[in-house]
N, C-alpha and C positions, 0 to 999 in steps of 0.2 A: 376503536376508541376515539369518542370527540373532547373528552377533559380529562384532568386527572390533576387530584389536589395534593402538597406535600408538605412534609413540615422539614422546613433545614432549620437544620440542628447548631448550637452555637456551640464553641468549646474553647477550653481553657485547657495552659499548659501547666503538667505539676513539675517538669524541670526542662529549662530553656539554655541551655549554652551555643556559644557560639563559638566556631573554630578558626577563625580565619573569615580573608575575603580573596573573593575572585576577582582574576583581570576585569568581567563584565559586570561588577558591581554587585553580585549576586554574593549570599555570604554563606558559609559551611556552617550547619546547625547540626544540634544533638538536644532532641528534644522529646518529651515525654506529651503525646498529645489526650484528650480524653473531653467525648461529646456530652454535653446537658442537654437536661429540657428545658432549656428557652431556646425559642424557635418561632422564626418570622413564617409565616403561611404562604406556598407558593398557586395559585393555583393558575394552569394554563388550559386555553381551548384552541382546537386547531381552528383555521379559519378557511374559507372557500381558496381569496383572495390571497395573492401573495404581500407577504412584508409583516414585519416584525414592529405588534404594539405592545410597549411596558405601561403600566400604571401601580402607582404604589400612595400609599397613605401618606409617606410625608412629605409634603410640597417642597422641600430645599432638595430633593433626591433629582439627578438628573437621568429622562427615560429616554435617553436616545444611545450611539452608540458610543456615549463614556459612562453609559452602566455595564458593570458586569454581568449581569443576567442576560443584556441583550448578546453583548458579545458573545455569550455560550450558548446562544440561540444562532445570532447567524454564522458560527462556527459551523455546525451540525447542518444548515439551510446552504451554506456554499459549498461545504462537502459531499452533499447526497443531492444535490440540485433539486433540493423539495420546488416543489409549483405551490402547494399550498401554506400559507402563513398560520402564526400561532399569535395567540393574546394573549400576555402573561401580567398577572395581580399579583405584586407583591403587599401582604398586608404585614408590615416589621414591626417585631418586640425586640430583636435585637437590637439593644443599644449601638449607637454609627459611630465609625473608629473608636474601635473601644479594645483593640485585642482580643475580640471575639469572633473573629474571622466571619461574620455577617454575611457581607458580600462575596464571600467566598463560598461559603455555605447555601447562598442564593445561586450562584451560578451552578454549583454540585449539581442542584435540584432543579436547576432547567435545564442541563445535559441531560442529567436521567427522564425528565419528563418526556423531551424531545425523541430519546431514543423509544419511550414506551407510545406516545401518543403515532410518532410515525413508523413504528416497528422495524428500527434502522438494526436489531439482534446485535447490539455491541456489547461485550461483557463489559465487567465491573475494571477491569485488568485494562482494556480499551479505551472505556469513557476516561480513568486515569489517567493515560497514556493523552489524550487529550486535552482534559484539566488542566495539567502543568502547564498549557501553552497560557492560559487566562491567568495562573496566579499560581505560587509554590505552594500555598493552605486545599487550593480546589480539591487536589487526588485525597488528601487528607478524608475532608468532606464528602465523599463519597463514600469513602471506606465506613468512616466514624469508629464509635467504643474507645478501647483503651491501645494507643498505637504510639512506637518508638519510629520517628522521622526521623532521618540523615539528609544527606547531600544538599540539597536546597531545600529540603523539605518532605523532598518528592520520594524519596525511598522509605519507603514504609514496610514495619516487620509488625505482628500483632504480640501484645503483650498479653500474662492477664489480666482479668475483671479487674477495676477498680471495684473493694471493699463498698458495700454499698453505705451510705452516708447523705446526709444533706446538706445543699453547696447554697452557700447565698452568696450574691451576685452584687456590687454595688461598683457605680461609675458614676466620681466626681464628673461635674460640668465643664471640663475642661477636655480640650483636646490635641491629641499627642500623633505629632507625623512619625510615619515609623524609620522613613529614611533620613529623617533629622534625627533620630534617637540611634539608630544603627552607623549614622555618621560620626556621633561623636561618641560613640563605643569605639572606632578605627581608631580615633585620636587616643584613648587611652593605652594602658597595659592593664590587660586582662590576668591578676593574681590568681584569686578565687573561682575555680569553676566550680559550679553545679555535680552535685556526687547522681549523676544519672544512673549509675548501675545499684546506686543505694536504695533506686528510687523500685526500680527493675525487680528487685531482691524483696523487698516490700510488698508489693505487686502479688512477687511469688508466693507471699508466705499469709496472703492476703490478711497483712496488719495495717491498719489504716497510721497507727502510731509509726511504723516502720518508715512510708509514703513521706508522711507529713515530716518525720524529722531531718529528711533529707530533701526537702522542697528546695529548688531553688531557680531563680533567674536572674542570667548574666545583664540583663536586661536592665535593674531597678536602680543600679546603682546610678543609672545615668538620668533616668527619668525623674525617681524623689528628689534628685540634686535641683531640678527646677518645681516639682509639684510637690511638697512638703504634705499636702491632704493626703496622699497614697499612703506617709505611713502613717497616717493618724488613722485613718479606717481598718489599715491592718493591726493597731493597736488598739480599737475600739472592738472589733469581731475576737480578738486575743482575751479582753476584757468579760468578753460572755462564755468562754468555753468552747472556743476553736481549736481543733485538732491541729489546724494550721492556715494560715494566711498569708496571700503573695499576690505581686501583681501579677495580671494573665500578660502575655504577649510582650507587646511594647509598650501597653497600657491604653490609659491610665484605670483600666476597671482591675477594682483588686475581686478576688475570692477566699473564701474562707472553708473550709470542711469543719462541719459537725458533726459528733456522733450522736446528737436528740436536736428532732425537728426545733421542739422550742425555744433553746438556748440559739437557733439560728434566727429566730422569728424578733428573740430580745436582742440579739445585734440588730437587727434589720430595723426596730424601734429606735433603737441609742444614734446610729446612725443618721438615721433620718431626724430625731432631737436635736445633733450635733448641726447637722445642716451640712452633713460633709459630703452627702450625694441626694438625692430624690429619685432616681433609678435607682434603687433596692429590691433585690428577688430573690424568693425561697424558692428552688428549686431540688432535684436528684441530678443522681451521673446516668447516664445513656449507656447500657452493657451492649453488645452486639453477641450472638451466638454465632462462632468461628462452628465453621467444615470441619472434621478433621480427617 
């Protein structure tokens, strides 16, 4: 095999709590994860020569190694002493910090490339076990579909299917550090958590109504406090016939669930009228078919 092209997958979370924080900075999650299709194109070619080239679409991205994508490349190159080099093309529709774990979902997708292009036979179990060392979301992005994360992120159990529905996707122009947003979540007191096993139950009973009414992240309270537009889009997608609406991650991109394509298509107009984002997408949820 001399190429091999992929699509990393973006995703959003339908409940995000946070439990605590560790001595090393690192914080205790309970979160409900679940893959889309928007998705940046990765495609990589092995090369004679050794050494690792990135190139991507948007000039302010940096391709050396304070990209994640390269880092998940020379992970795999200085573990298995590869002699030959790869070329990796990021071409990105995922929106950049956005909560949509982009750069995480890129690196997924050059572990796994790396393992197929140089037939390194690492399971999916493995390359996770690796992942986590690049970012807490990576093992996530490997796995994708509908998945309950703990511990840093990194423990993952599979739920089921997300109810199938149409997600539209909008990210004001604005952008949100996440360890500025998780620092002053520390400074508060966290009342209200997220009913994750409401969400769980939901899941179960595959009612999208059930999902949606127990949506939640520990996350917004801290975010809308400076970005007031977060909840104006989630009040604009509510406006058209949203099952539900919240922000993903740490933000600031919100999501919505519809239950008909075009009630999500007339958010995605209002939105873009109101002027509250220009990255607006109709998109579905990403199901994975589990082993059993």
């Amino acid at each position: 095999m001399k190429q091999v092209e992929l699509k990393a997958l973006a995703k959003i979370n339908l409940g995000l709590d946070v439990l605590g924080r560790r001595e090393n900075g690192y914080h205790d999650v309970r979160m409900i994860m679940q893959s889309i299709y928007l998705y940046d194109n990765v495609k990589m070619e092995k090369k004679q020569e050794a050494g690792i080239e990135v190139q991507t679409n948007l000039h302010y991205l940096p391709v050396d190694d304070k990209n994640i994508a390269y880092k998940a490349a020379k992970l795999l190159t200085d573990e298995f002493d590869l002699k030959q080099g790869v070329k990796i093309s990021l071409d990105k529709h995922i929106p950049v910090a956005a909560g949509l774990a982009g750069g995480s979902a890129n690196a997924a997708a050059v572990l796994f490339g790396m393992n197929k292009l140089f037939g390194l036979h690492l399971s999916q179990k493995e390359l996770m076990e690796r992942g986590v060392t690049l970012g807490a979301d990576v093992p996530y992005c490997i796995m994708r579909g509908t998945v309950l994360a703990e511990g840093i992120g990194e423990e993952l159990s599979s739920l089921a299917q997300m109810p199938k529905c149409t997600i539209l996707i909008a990210k004001p122009p604005i952008s949100v550090s996440t360890k500025v947003v998780y620092e002053a979540l520390d400074a508060l007191e966290v009342i209200e958590h997220p009913d994750i096993d409401g969400i769980i139950r939901g899941l179960e009973a595959g009612s999208l109504e059930e999902v949606a009414a127990h949506m939640g992240n520990v996350l917004e309270g801290v975010t809308i406090a400076d970005y007031p537009v977060i909840e104006e889009i989630k009040d604009a997608m509510k406006e058209c016939g949203a099952t539900g609406a919240m922000m993903s991650g740490s933000g600031p991109t919100v999501f919505g669930i519809f239950k008909e394509r075009k009630n999500a298509k007339k958010a995605q107009q209002l939105i873009r009228d109101r002027q509250l984002a220009r990255q607006v997408y109709v998109t579905n949820v990403h199901s994975v078919r589990r082993k059993a």
